[in-house]
N, C-alpha and C positions, 0 to 999 in steps of 0.2 A: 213448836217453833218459839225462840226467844220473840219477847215484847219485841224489842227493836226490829227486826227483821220483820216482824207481820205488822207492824206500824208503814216498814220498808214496804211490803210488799200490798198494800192496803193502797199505798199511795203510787206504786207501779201499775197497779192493775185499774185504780180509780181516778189519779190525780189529772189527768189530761182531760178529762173530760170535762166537757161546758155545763155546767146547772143548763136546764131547762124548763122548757115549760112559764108559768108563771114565775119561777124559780129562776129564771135566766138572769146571769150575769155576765160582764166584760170578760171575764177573767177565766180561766182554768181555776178548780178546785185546790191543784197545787200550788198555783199563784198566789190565788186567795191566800193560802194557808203562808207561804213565805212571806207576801206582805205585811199579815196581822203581827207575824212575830219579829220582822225587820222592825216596823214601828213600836212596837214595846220595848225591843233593844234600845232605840232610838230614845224613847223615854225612862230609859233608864232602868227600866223594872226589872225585878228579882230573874233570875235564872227560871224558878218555877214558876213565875207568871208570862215568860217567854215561850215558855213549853206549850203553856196550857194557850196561848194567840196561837202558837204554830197548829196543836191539836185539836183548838173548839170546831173544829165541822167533822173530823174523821166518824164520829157515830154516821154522817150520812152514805159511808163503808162498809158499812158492817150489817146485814139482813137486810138487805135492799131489795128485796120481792118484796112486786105486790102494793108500793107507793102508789099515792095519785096528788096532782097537786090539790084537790079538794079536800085534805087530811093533813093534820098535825105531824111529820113524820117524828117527832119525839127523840132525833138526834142528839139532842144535848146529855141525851140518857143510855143511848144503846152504848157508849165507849167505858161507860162508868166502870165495870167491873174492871177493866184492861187496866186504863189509868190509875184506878184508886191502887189497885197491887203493885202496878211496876212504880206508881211515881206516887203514892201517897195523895194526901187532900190539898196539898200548894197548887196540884198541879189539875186533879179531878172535879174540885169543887169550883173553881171559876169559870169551866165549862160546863158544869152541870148548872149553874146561875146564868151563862150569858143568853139565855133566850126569856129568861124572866129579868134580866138588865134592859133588853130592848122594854117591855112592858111597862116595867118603873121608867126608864126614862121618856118614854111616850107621856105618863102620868104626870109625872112632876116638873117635864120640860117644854113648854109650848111650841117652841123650835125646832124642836127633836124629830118630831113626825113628817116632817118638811123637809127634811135634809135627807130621808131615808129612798133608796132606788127602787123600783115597782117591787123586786121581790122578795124583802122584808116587809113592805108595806101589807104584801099576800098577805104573810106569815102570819105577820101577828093576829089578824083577826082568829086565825085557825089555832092560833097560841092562847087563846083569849082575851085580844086586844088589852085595853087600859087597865092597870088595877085600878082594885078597890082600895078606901084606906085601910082594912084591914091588911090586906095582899102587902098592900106599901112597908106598913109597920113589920110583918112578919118579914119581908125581904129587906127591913134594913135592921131586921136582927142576925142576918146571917155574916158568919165567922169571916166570910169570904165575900160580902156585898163589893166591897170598895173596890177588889180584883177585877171583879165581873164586869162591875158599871166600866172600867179600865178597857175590859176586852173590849166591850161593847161597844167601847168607840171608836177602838183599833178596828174590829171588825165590820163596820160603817165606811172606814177610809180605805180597805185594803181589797181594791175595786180597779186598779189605776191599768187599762192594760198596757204591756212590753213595758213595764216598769222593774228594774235591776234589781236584785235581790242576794243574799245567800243564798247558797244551793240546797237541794235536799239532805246531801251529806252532811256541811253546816250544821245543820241542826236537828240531824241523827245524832251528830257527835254530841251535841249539848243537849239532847236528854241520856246519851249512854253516862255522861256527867250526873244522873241526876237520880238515875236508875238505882230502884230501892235493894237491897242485897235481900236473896232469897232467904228462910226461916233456916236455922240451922238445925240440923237434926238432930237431936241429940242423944237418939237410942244408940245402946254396945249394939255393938253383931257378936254374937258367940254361936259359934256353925250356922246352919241354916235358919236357925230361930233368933227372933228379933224381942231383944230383950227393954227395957225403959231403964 
């Protein structure tokens, strides 16, 4: 199945549905996911950091046996493989940082924790709550911190229910925009044997 289509159908089969649990929010999962990246349009941001608002929860898609909300589900991680090949690291690495943005911005923002809705607040402890200043330093050496801290605030606001948005289409078209071209192959074929 093309990326796109199983992105499509990742969000056909899972987007309606409500977080729960401690994990409960306002919103449908596909809400979420069109607000985060309505508001980054809004702020103007890169194409692949639009992508990467619209895509930061889909890992919670993909091997979904077997969660509890007393566990890290480690979403930020399970879409990595998909992401990094169709859309490269513009778009992989600000969701592989936005659950270690929440932690840094816990850390270094005293307001930050206070503004958050019960089921980030869950989260984080099971994330590892605060860093340390190690953790800090090391995450604000990453190539992509600035992206992340970005998402992470998108991600925060995009909460709002029956709030207007692009559609799913919308911004299928703007990752088929962004979608990496596959390896070209570049063995001859001479008869049935594959030569280099």
């Amino acid at each position: 199945m093309d990326c796109i289509e199983r992105i499509e159908a990742l969000f056909a089969r899972h987007g309606n549905a409500l977080y729960e649990g401690a994990r409960a929010e306002p919103v449908t999962a596909l809400a979420h996911a069109l607000q985060c990246a309505q508001l980054a349009e809004w702020a103007e941001a890169s194409t692949s950091l639009v992508a990467a608002a619209f895509l930061h929860d889909i890992g919670h898609f993909i091997d979904t046996a077997g969660r509890s909300d007393g566990q890290d589900d480690t979403h930020e991680l399970r879409a990595l493989p998909l992401l990094r090949e169709a859309f490269g690291a513009a778009v992989a690495e600000p969701v592989r940082l936005h659950v270690a943005a929440k932690r840094y911005l816990v850390t270094v923002s005293p307001n930050y924790a206070a503004q958050l809705s019960p089921a980030p607040v869950h989260s984080l402890m099971l994330q590892g709550g605060p860093m340390s200043a190690v953790e800090r330093e090391l995450f604000d050496d990453q190539p992509y911190a600035s992206q992340a801290l970005a998402l992470r605030r998108w991600d925060d606001l995009a909460k709002e229910p029956g709030k207007a948005t692009p559609s799913l289409q919308y911004y299928l078209g703007l990752l088929e925009q962004l979608r990496q071209p596959a390896p070209a192959d570049t063995r001859r074929r001479i008869g049935a044997v594959d030569a280099a």
